[in-house]
Backbone as XML, in Angstrom:
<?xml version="1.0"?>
<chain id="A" units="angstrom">
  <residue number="1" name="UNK">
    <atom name="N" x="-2.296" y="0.203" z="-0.458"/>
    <atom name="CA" x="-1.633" y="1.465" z="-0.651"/>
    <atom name="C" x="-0.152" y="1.250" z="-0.941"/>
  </residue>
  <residue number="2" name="UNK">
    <atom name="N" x="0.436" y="0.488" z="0.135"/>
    <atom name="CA" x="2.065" y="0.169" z="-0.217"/>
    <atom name="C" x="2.148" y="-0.730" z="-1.694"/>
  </residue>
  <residue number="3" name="UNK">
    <atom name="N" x="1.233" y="-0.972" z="-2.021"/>
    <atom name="CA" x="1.301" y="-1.561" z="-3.858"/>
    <atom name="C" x="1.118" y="-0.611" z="-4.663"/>
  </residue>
  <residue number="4" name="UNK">
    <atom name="N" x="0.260" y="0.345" z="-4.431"/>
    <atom name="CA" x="0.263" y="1.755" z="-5.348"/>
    <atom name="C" x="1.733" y="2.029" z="-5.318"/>
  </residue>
  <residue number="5" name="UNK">
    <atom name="N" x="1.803" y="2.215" z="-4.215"/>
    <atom name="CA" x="3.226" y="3.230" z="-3.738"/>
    <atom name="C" x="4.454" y="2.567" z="-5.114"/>
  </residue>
  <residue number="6" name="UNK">
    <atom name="N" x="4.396" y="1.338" z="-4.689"/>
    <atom name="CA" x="5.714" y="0.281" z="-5.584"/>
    <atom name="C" x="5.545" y="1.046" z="-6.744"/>
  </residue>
  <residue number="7" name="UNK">
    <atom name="N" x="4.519" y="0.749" z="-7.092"/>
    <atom name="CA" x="3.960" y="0.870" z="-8.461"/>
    <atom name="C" x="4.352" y="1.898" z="-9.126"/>
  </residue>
  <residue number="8" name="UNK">
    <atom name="N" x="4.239" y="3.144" z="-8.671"/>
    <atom name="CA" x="4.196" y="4.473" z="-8.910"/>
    <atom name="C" x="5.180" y="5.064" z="-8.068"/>
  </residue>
  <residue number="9" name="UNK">
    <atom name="N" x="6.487" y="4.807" z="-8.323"/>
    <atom name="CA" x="7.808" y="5.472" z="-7.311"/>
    <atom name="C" x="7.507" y="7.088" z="-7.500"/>
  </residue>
  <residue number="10" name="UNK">
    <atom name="N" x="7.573" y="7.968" z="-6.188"/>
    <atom name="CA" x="7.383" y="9.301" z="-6.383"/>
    <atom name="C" x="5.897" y="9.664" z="-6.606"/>
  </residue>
  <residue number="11" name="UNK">
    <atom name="N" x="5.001" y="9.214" z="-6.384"/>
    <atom name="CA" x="3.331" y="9.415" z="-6.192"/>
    <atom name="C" x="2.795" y="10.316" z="-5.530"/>
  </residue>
  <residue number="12" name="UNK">
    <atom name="N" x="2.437" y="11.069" z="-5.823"/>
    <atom name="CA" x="1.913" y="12.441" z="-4.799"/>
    <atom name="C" x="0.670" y="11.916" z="-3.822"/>
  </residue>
  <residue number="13" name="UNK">
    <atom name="N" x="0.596" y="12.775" z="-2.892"/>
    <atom name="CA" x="-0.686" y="12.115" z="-1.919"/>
    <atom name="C" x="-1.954" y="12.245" z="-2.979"/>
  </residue>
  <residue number="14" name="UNK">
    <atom name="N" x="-2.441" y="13.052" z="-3.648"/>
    <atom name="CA" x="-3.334" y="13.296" z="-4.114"/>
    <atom name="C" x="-3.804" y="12.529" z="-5.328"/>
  </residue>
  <residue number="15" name="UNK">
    <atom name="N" x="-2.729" y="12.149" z="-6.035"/>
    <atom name="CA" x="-2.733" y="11.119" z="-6.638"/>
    <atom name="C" x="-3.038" y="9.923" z="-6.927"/>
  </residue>
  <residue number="16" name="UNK">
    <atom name="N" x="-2.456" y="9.390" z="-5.239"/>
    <atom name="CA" x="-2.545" y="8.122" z="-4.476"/>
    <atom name="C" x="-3.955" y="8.288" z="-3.805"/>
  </residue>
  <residue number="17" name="UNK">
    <atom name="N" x="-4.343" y="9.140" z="-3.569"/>
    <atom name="CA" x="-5.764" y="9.507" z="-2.784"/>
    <atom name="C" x="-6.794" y="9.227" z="-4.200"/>
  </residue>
  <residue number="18" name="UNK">
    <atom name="N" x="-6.315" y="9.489" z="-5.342"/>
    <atom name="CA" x="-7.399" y="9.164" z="-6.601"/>
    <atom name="C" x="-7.406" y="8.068" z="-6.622"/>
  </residue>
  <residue number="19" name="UNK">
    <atom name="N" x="-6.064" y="7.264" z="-6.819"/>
    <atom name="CA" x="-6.216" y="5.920" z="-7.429"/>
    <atom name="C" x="-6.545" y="5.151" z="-6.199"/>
  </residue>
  <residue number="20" name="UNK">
    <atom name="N" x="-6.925" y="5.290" z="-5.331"/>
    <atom name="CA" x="-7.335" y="4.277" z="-3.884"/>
    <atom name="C" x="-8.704" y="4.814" z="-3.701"/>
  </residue>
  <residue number="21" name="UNK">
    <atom name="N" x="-9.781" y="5.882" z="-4.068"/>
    <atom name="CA" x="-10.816" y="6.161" z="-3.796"/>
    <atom name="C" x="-10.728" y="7.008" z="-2.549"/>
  </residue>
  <residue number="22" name="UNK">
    <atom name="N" x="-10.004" y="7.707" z="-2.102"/>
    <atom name="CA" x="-9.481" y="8.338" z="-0.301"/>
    <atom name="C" x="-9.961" y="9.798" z="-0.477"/>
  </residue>
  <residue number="23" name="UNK">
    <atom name="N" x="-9.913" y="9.851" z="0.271"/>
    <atom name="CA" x="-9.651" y="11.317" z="0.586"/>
    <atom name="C" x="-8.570" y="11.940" z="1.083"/>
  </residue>
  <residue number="24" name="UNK">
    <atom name="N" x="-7.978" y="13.322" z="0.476"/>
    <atom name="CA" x="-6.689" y="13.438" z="0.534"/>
    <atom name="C" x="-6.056" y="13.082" z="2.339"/>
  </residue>
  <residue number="25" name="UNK">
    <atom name="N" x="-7.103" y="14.040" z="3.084"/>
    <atom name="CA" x="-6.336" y="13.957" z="4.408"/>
    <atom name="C" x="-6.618" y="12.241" z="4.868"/>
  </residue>
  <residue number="26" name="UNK">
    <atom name="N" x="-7.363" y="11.295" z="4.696"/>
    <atom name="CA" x="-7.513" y="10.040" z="4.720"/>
    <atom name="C" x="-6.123" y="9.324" z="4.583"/>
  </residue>
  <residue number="27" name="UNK">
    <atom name="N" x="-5.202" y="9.515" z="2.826"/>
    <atom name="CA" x="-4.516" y="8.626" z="2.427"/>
    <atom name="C" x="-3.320" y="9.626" z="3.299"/>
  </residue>
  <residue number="28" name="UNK">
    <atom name="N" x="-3.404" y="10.616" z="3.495"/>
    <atom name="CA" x="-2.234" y="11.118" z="4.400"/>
    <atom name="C" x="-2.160" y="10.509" z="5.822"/>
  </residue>
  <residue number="29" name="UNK">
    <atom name="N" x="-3.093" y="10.498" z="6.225"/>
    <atom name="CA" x="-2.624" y="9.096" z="7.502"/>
    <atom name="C" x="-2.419" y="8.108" z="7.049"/>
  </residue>
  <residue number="30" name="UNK">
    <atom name="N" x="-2.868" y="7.679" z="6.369"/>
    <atom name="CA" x="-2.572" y="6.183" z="5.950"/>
    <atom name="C" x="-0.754" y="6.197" z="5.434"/>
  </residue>
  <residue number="31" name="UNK">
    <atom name="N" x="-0.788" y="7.051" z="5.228"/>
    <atom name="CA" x="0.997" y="7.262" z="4.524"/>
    <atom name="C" x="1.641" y="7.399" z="5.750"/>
  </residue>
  <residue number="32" name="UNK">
    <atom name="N" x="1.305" y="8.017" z="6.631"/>
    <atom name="CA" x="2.079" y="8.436" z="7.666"/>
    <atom name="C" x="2.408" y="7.231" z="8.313"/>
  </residue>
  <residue number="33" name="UNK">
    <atom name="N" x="1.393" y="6.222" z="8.551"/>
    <atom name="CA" x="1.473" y="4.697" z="9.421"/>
    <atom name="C" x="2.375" y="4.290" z="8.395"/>
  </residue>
  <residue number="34" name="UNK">
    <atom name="N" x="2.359" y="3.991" z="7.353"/>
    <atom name="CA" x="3.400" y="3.176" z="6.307"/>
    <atom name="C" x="4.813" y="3.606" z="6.752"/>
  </residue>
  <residue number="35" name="UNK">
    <atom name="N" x="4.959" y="5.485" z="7.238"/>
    <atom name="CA" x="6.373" y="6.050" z="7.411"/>
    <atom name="C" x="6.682" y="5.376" z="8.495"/>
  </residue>
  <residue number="36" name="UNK">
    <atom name="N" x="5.723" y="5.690" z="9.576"/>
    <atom name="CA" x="6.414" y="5.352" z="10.662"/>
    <atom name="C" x="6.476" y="3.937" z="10.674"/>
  </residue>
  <residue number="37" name="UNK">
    <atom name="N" x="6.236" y="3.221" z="10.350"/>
    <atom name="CA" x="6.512" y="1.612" z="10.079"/>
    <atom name="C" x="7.719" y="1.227" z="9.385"/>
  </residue>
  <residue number="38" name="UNK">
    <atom name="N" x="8.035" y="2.291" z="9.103"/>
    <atom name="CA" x="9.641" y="2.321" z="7.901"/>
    <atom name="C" x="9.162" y="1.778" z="6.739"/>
  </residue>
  <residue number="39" name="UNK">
    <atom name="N" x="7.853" y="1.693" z="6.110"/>
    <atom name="CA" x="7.462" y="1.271" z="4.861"/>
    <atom name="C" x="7.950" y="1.935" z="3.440"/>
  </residue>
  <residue number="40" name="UNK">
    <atom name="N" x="7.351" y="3.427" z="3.931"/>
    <atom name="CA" x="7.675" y="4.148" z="2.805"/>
    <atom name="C" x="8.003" y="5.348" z="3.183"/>
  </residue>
  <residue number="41" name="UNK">
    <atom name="N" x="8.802" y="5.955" z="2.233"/>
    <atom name="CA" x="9.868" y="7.527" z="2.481"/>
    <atom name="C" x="8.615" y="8.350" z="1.783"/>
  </residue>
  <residue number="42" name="UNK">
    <atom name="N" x="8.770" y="9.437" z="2.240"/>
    <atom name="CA" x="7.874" y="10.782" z="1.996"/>
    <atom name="C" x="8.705" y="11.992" z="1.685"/>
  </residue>
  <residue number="43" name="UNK">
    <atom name="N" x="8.582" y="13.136" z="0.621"/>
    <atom name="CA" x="9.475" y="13.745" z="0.637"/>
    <atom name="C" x="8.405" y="15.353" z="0.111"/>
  </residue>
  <residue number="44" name="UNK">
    <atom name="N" x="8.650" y="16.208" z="0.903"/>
    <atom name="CA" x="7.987" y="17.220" z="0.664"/>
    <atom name="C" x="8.788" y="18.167" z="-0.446"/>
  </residue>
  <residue number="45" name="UNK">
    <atom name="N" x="8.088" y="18.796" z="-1.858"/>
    <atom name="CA" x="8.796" y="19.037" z="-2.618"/>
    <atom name="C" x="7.692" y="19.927" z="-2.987"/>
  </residue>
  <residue number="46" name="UNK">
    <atom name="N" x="8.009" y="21.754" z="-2.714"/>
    <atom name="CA" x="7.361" y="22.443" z="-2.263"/>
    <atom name="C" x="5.743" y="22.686" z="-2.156"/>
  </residue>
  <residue number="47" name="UNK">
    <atom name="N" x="5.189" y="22.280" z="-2.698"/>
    <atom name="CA" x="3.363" y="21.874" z="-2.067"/>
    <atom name="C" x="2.678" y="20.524" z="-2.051"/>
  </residue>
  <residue number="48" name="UNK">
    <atom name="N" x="3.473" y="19.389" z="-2.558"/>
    <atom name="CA" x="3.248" y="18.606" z="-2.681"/>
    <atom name="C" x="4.145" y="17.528" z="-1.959"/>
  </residue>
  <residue number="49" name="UNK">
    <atom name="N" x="3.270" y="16.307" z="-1.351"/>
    <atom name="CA" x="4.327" y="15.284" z="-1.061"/>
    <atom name="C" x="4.040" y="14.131" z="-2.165"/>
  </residue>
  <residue number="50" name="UNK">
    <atom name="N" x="5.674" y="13.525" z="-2.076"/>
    <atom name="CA" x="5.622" y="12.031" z="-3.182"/>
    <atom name="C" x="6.178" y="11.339" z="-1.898"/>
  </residue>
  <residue number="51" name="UNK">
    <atom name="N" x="5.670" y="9.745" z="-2.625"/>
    <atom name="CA" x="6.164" y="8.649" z="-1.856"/>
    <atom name="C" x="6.601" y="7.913" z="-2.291"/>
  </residue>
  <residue number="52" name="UNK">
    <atom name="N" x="7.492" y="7.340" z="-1.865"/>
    <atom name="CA" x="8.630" y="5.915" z="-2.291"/>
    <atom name="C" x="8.871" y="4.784" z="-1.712"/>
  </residue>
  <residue number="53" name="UNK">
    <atom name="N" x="8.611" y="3.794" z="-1.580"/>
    <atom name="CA" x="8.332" y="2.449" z="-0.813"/>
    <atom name="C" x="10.025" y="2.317" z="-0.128"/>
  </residue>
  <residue number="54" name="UNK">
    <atom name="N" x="10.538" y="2.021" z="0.811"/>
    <atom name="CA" x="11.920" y="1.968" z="0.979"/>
    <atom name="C" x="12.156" y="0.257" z="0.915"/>
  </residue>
  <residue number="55" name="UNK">
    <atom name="N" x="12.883" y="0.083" z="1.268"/>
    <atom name="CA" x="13.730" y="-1.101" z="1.200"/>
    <atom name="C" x="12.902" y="-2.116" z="1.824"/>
  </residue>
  <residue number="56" name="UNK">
    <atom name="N" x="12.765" y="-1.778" z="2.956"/>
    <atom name="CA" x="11.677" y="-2.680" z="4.115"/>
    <atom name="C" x="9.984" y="-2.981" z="3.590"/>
  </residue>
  <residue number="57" name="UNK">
    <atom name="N" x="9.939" y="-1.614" z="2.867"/>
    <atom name="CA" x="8.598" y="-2.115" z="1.992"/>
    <atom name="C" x="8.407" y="-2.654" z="1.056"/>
  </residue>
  <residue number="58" name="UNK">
    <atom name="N" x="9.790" y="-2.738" z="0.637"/>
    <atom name="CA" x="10.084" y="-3.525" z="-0.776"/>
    <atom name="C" x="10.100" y="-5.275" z="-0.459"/>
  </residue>
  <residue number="59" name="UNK">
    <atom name="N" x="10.532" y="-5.583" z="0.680"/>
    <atom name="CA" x="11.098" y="-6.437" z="0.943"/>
    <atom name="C" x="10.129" y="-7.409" z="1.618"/>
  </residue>
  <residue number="60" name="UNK">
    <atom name="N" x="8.579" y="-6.644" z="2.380"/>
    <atom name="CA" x="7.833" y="-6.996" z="2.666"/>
    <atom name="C" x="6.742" y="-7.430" z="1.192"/>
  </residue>
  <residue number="61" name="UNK">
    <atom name="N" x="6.459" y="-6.631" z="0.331"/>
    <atom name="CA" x="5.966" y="-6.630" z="-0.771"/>
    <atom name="C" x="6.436" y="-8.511" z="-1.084"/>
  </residue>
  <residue number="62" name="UNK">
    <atom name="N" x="7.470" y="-8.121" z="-1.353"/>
    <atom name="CA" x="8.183" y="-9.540" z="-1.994"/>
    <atom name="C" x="8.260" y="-10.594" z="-1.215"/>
  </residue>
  <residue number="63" name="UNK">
    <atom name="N" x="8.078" y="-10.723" z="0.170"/>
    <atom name="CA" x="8.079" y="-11.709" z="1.033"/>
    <atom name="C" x="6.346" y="-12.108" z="1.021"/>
  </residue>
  <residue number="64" name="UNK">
    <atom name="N" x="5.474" y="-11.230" z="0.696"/>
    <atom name="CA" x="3.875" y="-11.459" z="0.576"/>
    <atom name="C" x="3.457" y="-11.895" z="-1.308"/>
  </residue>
  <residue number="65" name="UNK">
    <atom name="N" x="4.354" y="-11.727" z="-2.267"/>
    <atom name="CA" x="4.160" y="-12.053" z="-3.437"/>
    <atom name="C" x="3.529" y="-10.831" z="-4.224"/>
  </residue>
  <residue number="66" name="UNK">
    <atom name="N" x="3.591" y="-10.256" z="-3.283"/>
    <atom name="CA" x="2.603" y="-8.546" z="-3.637"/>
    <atom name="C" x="3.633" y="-7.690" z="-4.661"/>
  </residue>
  <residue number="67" name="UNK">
    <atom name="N" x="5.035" y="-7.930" z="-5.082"/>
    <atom name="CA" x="5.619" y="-7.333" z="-5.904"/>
    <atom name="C" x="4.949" y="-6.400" z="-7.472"/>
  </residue>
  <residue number="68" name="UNK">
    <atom name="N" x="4.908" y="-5.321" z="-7.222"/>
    <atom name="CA" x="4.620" y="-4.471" z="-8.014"/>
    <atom name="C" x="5.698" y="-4.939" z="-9.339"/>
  </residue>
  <residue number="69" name="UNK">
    <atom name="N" x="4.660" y="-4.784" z="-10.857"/>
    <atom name="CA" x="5.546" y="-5.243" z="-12.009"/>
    <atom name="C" x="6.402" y="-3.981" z="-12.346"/>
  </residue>
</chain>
């Protein structure tokens, strides 16, 4: 999921719920563990949320070779 996320800066849950096979309320926990892990920022933008990998997820990405092109 945090490789989608790279991938696709600003990704809506529903989105991210297509391209992972999820179900919406599924990839919404799964996002939520990434937040609270300080992985990735979430930003509610009126019915929809996007996500953005922050710094720490960036940094993990690249310390695993997992860098999104």
């Amino acid at each position: 999921m945090l490789e989608v996320i790279a991938a696709e800066p600003g990704i809506t849950t529903g989105l991210l719920a297509t391209r992972l096979g999820l179900s919406a309320p599924s990839t919404s926990e799964h996002a939520t563990v990434l937040r609270q892990a300080g992985l990735v920022d979430s930003r509610r933008y009126r019915n929809t949320v996007r996500h953005t990998v922050t710094a720490l997820g960036r940094a993990m990405l690249d310390h695993a070779g997992l860098t999104a092109p």
